[in-house]
DRENPA-3360 file (N, C-alpha, C; in nm, 2 decimals, always signed):
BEGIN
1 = XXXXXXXX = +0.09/-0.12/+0.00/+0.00/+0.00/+0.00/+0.09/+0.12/+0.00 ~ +0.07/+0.23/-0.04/+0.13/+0.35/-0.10/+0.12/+0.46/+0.04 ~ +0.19/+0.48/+0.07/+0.08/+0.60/+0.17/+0.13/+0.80/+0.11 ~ +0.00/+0.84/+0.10/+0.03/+0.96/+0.03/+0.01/+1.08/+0.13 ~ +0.14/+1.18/+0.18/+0.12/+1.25/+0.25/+0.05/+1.39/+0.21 ~ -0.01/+1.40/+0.24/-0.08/+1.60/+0.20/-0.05/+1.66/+0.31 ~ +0.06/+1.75/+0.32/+0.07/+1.90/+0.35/+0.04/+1.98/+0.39 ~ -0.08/+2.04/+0.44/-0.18/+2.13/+0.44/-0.22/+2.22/+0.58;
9 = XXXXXXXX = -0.32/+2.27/+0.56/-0.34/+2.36/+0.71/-0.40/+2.48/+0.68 ~ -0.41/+2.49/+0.47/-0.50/+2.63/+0.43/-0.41/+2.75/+0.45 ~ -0.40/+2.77/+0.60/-0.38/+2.94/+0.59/-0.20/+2.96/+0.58 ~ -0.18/+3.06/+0.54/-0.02/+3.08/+0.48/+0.04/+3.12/+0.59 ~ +0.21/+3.06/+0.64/+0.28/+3.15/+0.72/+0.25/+3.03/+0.87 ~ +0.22/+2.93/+0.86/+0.16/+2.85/+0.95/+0.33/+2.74/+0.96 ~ +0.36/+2.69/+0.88/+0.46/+2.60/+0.87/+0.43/+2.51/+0.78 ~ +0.40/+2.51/+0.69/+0.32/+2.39/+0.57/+0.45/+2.35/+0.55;
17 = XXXXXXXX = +0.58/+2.39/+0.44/+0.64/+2.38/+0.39/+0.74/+2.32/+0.47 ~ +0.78/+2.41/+0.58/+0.88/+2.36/+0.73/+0.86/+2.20/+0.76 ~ +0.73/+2.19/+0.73/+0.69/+2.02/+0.81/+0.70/+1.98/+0.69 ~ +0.70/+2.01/+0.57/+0.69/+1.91/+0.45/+0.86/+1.90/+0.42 ~ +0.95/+2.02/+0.46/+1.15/+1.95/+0.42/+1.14/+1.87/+0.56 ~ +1.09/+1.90/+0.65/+1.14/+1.83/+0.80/+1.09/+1.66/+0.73 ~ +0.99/+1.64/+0.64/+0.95/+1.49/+0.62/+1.03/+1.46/+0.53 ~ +1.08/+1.53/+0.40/+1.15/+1.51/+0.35/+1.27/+1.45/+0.37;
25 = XXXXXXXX = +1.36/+1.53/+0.51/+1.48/+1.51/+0.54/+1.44/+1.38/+0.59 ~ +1.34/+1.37/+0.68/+1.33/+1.22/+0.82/+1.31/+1.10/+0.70 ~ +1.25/+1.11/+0.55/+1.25/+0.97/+0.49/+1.39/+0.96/+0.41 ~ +1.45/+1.05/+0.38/+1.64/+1.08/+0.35/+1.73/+1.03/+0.45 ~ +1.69/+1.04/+0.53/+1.78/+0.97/+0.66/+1.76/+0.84/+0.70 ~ +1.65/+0.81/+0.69/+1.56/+0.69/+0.69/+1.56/+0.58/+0.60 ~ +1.65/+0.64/+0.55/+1.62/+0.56/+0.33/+1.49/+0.51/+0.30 ~ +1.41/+0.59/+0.31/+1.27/+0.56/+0.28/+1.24/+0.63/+0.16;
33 = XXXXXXXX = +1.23/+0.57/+0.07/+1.17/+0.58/-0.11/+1.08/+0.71/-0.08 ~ +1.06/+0.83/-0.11/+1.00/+0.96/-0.17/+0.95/+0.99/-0.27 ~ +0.88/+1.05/-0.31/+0.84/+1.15/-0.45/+0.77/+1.26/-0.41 ~ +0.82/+1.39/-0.40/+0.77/+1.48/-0.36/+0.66/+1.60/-0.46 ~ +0.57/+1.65/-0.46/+0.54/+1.72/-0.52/+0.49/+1.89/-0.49 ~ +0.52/+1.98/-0.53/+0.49/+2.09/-0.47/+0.45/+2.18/-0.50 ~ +0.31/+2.26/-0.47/+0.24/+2.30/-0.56/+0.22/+2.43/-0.52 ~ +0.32/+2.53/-0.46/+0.37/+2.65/-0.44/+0.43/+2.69/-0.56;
41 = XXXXXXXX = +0.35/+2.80/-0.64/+0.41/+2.82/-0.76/+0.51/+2.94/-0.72 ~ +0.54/+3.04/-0.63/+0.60/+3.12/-0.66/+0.73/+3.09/-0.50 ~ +0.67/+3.04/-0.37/+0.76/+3.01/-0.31/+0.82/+2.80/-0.27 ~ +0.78/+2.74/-0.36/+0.79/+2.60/-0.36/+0.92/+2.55/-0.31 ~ +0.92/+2.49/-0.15/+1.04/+2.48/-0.05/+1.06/+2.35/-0.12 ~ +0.98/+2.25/-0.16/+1.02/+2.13/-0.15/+1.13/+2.14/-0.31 ~ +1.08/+2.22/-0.39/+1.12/+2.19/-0.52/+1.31/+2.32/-0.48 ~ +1.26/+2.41/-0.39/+1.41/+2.44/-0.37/+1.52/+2.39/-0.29;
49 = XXXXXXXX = +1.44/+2.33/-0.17/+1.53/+2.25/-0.08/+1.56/+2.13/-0.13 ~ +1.49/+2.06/-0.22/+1.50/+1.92/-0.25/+1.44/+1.90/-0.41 ~ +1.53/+1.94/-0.48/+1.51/+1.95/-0.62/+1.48/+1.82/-0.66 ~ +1.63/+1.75/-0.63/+1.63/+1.64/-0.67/+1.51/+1.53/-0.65 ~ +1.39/+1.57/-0.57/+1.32/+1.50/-0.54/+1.18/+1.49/-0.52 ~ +1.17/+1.66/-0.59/+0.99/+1.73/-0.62/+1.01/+1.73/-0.79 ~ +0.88/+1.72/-0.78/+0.84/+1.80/-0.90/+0.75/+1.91/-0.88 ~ +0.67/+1.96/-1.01/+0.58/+2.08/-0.93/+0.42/+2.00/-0.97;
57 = XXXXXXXX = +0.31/+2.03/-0.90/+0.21/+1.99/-0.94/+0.11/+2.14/-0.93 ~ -0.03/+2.15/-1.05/-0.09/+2.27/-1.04/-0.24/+2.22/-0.98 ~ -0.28/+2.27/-0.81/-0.40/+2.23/-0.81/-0.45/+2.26/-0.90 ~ -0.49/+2.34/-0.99/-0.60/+2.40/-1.05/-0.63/+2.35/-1.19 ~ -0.54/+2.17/-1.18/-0.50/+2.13/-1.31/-0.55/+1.99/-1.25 ~ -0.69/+1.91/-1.28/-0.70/+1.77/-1.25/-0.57/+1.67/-1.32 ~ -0.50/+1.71/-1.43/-0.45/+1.65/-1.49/-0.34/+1.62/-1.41 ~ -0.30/+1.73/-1.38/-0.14/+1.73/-1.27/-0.18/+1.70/-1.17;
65 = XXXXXXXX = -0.27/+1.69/-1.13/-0.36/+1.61/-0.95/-0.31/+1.44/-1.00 ~ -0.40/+1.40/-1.08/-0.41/+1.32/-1.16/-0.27/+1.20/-1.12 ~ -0.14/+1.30/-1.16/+0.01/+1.25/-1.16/+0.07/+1.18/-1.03 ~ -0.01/+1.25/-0.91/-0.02/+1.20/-0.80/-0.05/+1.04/-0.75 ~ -0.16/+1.03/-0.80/-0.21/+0.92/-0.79/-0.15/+0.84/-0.90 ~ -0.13/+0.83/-0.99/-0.03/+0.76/-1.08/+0.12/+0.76/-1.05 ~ +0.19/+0.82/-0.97/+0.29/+0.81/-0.92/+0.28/+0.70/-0.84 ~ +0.18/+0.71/-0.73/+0.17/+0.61/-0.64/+0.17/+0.50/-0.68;
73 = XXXXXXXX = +0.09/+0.47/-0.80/+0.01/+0.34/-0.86/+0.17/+0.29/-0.91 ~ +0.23/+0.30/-0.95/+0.34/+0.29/-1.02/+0.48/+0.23/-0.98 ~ +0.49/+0.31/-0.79/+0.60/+0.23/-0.73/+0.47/+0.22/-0.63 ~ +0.45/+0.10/-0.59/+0.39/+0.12/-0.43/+0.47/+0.11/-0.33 ~ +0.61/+0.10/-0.34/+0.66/+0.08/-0.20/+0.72/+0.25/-0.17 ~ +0.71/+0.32/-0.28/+0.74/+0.46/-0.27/+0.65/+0.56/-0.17 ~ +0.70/+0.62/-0.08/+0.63/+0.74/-0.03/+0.60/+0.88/-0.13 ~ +0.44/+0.90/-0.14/+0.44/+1.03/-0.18/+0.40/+1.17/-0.08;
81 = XXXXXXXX = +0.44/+1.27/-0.15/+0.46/+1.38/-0.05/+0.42/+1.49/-0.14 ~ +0.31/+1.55/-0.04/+0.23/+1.61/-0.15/+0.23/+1.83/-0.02 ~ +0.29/+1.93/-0.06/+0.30/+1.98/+0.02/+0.24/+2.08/-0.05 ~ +0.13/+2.14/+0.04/+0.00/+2.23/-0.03/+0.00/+2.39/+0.02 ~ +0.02/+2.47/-0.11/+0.00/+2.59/-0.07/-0.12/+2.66/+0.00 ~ -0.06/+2.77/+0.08/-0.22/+2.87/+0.08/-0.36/+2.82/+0.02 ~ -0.47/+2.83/+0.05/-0.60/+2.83/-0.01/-0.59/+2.77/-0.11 ~ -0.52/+2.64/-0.10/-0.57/+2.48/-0.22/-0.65/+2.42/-0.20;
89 = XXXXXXXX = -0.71/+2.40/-0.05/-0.79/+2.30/+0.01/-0.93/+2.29/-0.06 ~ -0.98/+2.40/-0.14/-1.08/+2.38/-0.16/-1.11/+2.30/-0.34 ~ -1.01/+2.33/-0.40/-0.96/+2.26/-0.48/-0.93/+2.14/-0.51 ~ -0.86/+2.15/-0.41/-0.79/+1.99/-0.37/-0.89/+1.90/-0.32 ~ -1.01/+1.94/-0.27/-1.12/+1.85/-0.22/-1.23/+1.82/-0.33 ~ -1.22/+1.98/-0.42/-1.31/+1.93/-0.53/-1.31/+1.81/-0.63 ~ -1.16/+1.78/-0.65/-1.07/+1.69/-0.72/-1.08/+1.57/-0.67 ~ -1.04/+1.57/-0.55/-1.07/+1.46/-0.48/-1.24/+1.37/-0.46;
97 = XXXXXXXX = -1.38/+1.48/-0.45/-1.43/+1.46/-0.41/-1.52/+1.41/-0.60 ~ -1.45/+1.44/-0.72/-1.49/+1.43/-0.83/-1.45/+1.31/-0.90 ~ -1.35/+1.28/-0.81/-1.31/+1.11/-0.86/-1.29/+1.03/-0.76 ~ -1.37/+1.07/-0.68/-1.44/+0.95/-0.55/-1.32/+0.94/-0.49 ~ -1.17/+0.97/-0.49/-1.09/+0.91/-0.44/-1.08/+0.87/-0.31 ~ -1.14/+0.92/-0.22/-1.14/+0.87/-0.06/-1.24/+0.76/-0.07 ~ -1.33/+0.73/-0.19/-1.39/+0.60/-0.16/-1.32/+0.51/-0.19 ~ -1.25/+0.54/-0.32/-1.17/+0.40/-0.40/-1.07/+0.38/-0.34;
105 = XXXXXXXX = -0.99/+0.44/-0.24/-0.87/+0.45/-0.22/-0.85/+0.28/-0.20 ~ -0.87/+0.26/-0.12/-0.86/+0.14/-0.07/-0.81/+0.06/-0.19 ~ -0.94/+0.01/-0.22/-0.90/-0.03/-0.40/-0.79/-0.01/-0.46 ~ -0.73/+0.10/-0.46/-0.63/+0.13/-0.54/-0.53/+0.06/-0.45 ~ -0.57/+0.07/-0.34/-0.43/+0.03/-0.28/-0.32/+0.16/-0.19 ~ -0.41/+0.27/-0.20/-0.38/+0.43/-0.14/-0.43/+0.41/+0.05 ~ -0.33/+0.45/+0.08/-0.31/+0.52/+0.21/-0.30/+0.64/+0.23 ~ -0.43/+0.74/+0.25/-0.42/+0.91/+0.23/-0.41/+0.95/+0.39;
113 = XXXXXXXX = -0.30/+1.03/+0.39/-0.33/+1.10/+0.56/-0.25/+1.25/+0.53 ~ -0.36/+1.32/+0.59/-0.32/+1.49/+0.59/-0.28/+1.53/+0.73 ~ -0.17/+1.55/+0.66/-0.13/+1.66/+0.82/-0.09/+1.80/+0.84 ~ -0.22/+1.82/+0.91/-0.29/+1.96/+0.94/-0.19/+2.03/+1.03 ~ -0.14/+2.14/+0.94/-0.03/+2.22/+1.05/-0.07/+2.36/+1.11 ~ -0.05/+2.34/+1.24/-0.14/+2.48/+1.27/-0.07/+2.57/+1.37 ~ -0.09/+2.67/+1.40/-0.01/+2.78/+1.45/-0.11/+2.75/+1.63 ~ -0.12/+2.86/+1.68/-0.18/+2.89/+1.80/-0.33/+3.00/+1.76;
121 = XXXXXXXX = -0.31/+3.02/+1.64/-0.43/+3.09/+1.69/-0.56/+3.06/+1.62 ~ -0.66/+3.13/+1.66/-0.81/+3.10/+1.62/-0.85/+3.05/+1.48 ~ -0.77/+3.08/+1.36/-0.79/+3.05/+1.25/-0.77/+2.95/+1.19 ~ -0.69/+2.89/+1.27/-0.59/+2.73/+1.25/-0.74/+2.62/+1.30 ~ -0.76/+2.65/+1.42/-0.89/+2.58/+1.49/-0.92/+2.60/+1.41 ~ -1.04/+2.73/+1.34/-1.12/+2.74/+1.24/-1.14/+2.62/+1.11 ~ -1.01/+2.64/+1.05/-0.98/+2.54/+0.97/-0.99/+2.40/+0.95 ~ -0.93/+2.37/+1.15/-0.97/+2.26/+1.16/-1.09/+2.22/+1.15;
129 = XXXXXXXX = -1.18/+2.24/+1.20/-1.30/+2.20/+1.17/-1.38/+2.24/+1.08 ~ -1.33/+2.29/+0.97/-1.38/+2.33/+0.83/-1.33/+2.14/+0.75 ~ -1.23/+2.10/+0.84/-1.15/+2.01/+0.72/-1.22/+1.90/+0.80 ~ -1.25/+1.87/+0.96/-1.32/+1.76/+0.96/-1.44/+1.73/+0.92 ~ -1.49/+1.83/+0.92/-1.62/+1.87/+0.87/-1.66/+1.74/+0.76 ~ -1.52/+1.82/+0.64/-1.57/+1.78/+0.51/-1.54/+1.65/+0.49 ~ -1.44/+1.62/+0.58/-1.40/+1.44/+0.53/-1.46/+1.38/+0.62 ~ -1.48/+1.42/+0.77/-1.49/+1.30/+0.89/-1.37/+1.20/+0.88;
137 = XXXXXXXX = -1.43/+1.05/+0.87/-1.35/+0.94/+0.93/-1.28/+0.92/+0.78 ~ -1.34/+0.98/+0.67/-1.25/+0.94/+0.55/-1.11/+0.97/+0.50 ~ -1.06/+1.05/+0.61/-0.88/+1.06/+0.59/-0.85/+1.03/+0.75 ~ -0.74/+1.01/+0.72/-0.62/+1.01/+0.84/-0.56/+1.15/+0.88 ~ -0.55/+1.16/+0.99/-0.55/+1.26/+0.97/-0.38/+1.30/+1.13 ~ -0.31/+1.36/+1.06/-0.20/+1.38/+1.18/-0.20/+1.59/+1.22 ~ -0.24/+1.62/+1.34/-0.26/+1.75/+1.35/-0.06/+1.80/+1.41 ~ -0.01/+1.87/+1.32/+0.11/+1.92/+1.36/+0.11/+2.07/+1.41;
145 = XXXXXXXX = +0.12/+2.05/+1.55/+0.13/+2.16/+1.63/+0.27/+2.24/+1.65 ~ +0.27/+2.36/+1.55/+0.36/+2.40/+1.52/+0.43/+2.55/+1.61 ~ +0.55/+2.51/+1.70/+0.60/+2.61/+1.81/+0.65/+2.72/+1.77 ~ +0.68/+2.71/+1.63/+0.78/+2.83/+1.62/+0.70/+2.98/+1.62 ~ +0.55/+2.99/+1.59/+0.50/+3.16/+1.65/+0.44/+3.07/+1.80 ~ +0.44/+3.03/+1.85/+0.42/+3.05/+1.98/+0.35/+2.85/+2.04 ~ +0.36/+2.82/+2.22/+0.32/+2.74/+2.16/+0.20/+2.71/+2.33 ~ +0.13/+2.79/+2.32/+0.02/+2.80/+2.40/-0.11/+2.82/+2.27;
153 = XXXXXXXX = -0.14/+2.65/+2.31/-0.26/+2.61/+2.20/-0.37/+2.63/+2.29 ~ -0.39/+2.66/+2.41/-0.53/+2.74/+2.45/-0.69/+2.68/+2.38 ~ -0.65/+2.79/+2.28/-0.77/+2.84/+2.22/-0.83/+2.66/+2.13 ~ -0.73/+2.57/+2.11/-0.73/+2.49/+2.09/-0.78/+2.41/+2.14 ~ -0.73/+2.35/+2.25/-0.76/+2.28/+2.38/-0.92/+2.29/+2.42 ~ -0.96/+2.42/+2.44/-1.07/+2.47/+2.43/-1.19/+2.44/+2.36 ~ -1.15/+2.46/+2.22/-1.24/+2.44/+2.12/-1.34/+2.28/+2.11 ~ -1.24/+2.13/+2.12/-1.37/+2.02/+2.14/-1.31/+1.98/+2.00;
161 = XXXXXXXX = -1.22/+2.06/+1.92/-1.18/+1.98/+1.79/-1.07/+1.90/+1.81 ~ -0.99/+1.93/+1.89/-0.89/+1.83/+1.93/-0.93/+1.68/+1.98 ~ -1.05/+1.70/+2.03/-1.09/+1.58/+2.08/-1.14/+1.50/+1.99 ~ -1.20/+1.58/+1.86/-1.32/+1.51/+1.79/-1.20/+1.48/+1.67 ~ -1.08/+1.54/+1.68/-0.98/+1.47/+1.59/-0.95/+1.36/+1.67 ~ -0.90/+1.34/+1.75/-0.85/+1.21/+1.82/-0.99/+1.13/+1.88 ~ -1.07/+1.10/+1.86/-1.20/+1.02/+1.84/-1.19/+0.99/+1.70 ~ -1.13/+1.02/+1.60/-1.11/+1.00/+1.46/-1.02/+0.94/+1.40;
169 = XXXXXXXX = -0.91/+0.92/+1.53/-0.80/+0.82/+1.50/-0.69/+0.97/+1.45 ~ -0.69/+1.05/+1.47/-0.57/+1.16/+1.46/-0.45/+1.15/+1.58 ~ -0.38/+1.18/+1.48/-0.21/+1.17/+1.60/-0.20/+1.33/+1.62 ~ -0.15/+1.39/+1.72/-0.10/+1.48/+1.76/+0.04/+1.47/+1.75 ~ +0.12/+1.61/+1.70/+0.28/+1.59/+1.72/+0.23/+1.73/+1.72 ~ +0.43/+1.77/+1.77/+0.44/+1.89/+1.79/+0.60/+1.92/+1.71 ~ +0.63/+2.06/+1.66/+0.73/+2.11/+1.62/+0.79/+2.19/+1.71 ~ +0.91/+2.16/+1.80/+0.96/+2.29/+1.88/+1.04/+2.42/+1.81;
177 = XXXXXXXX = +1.03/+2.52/+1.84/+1.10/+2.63/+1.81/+1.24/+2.62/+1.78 ~ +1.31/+2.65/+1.64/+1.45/+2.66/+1.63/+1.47/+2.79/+1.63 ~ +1.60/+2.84/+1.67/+1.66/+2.98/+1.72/+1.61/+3.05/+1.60 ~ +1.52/+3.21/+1.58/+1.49/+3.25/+1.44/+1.63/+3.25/+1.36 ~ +1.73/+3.30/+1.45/+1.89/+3.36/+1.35/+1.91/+3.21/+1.28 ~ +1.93/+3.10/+1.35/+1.97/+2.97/+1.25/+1.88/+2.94/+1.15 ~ +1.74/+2.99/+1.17/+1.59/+2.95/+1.06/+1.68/+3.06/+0.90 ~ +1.68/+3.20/+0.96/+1.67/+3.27/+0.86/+1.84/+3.23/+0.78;
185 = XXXXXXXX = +1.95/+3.20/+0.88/+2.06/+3.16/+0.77/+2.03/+3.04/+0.66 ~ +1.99/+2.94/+0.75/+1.93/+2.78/+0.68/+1.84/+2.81/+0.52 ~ +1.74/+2.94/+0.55/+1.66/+2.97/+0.44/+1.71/+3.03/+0.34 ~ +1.80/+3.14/+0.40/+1.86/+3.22/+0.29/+1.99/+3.19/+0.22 ~ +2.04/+3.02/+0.26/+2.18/+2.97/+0.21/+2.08/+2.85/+0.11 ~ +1.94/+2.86/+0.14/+1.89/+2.73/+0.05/+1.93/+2.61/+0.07 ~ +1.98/+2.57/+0.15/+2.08/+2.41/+0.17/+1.97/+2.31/+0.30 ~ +1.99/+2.19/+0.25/+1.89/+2.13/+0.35/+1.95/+2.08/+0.50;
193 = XXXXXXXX = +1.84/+2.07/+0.59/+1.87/+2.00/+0.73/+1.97/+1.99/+0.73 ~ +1.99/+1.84/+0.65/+2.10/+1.74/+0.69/+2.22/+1.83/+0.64 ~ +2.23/+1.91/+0.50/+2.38/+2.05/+0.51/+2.44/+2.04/+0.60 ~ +2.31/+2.13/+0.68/+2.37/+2.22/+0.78/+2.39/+2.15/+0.91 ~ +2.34/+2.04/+0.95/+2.35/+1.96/+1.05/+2.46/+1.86/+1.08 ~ +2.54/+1.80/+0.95/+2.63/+1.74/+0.90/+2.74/+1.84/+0.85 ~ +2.73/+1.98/+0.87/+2.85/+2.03/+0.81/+2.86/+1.97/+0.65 ~ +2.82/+1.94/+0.57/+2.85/+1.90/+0.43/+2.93/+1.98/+0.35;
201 = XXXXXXXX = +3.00/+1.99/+0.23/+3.03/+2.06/+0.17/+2.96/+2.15/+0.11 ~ +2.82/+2.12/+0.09/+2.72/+2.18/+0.04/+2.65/+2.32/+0.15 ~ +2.67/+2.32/+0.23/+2.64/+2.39/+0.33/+2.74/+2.51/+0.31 ~ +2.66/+2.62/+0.28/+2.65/+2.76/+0.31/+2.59/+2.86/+0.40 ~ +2.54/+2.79/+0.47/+2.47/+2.87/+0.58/+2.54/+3.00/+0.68 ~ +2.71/+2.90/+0.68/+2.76/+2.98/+0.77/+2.72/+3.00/+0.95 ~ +2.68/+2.87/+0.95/+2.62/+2.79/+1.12/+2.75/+2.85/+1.19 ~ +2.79/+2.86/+1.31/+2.83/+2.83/+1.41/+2.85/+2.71/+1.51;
209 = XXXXXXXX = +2.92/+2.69/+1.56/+2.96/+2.54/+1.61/+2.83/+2.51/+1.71 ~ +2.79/+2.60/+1.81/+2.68/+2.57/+1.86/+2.57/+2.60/+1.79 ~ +2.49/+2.66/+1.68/+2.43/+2.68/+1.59/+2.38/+2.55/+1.57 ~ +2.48/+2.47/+1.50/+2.51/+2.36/+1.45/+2.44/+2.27/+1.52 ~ +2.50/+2.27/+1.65/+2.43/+2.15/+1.75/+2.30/+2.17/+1.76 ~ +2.27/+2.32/+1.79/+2.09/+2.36/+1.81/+2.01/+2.27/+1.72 ~ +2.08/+2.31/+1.58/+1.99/+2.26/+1.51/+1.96/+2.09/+1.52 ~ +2.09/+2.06/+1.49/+2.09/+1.86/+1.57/+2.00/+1.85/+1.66;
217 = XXXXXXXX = +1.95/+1.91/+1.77/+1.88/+1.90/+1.90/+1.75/+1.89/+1.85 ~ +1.74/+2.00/+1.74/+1.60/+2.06/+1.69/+1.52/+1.94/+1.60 ~ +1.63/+1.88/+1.52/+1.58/+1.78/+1.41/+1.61/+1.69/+1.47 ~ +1.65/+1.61/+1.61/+1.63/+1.46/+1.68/+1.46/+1.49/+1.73 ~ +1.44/+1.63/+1.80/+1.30/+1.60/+1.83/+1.22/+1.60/+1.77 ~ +1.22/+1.71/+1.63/+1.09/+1.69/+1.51/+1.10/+1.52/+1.46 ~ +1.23/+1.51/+1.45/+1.20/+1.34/+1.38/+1.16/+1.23/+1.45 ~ +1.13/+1.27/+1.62/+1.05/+1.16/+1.71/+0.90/+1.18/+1.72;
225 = XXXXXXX = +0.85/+1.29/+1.64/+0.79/+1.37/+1.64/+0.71/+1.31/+1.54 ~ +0.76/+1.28/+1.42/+0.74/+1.25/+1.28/+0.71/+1.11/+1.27 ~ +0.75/+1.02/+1.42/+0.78/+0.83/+1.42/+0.67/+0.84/+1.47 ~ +0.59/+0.94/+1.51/+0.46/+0.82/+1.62/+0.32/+0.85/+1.52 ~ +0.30/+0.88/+1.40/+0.21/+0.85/+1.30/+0.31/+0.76/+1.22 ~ +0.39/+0.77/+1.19/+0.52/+0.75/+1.08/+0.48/+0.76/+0.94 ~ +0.55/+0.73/+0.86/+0.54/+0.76/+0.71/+0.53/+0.65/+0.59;
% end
C-alpha cells in the first residue's frame, strides 16, 4: 500500500512547507523511497530544498492532480509527499471529491493521511473543523502543532476539535522552536537539514559550532515527532 502525504493547514505562514522539508529530510535519513510534489508556484520549499526530489504539481490542473495518484500506482513501495499551498484546500477536495478518491482509495491500494499544521491561533482551529467537517472518518489525519509563533494552544484545547480529531483516530505531534537567526541563515543559504546539521560541503549557511548543535537537538526532536504516526 502506498501512503500519500498531504501537506496542508489552508492558511499561509503557519509552517506547511517547514513540516513538509522536515518529512523530506526524516524519509532521506531513513532511506525511505520519496516522491515529492509541490504545488507553491511562486515560493515552492520542497522543489528548492530538495530539487532532486519534487516535482511541481498545479492544483488547479485535475490533470497534474491526476500525476499524484499515478505516481503512487506505479511504485507502491514509494512514499508520496504532497505539500499544499495557501488556499488549495478547496480545490484539492473538489478533485478529490470528483473522482471519489477517498472512496476507492482502498481499492487502489492508497493510504491518504493529511497533516494539518497549525499555529496557535483562532484560525488554525477554524480550519480545523472546516476540514473535519468535510471528510470525517475518510482521511487520516495527523494535526502538527507548530511552536515556532508561539506554543500556547489554549484556544485549541478549548475548542472540542482536538478531541473530535483524536476520536477519529488523529495523531497529535508537535514542532519545537528553532533559534529564528539559524531559521533565517538555513533559508537564505537554501541548503537542506541534513547540510547544515552534518557540516557537508554543500552547506553555506555559515552555522556556528553551537548553531550547528541547536539545530541537531532541533531535528532529533521533530524526527521523534514524525515516528509516532510514521510515514
Amino acid at each position: 500500500m502506498t501512503n500519500i502525504h498531504l501537506i496542508g493547514g489552508e492558511k499561509g505562514g503557519v509552517g506547511k512547507s517547514l513540516v513538509s522539508r522536515l518529512l523530506a529530510q526524516y524519509m532521506i535519513d531513513n532511506n525511505i523511497p520519496f516522491l515529492g510534489f509541490d504545488s507553491d508556484r511562486s515560493h515552492g520549499a520542497l522543489l528548492r530544498f530538495y530539487a532532486g526530489y519534487a516535482s511541481p504539481v498545479l492544483i488547479d490542473s485535475y490533470e497534474s492532480l491526476d500525476a499524484i495518484v499515478e505516481a503512487a500506482a506505479a511504485v507502491p513501495e514509494r512514499r508520496i509527499l504532497v505539500d499544499l499551498a495557501a488556499q488549495t484546500q478547496e480545490r484539492l477536495t473538489q478533485w478529490m471529491e470528483d473522482s471519489q478518491l477517498l472512496e476507492v482509495a482502498a481499492e487502489l491500494n492508497l493510504n491518504i493521511r493529511y497533516w494539518h499544521v497549525m499555529d496557535a491561533g483562532k484560525d488554525s482551529v477554524d480550519l480545523l473543523k472546516r476540514l473535519l467537517d468535510r471528510h470525517g472518518d475518510r482521511l487520516k489525519y495527523v494535526l502538527v502543532l507548530n511552536e515556532i509563533r508561539g506554543d500556547d494552544f489554549r484556544i485549541l484545547d478549548k475548542s472540542g476539535e482536538k478531541e473530535r480529531a483524536l476520536a477519529l483516530g488523529a495523531v497529535i505531534i508537535h514542532v519545537k522552536r528553532l533559534h529564528e537567526v539559524s531559521m533565517i541563515k538555513i533559508d537564505a543559504a537554501s541548503v537542506s537539514f541534513w547540510a547544515v546539521a552534518n557540516k557537508s560541503d554543500a552547506d553555506t549557511s555559515g552555522l556556528g559550532l553551537l548553531e550547528r548543535q541547536r539545530v541537531k537537538v532541533w531535528l532529533k526532536s521533530a524526527f521523534a515527532e514524525i515516528a509516532k504516526p510514521g510515514v
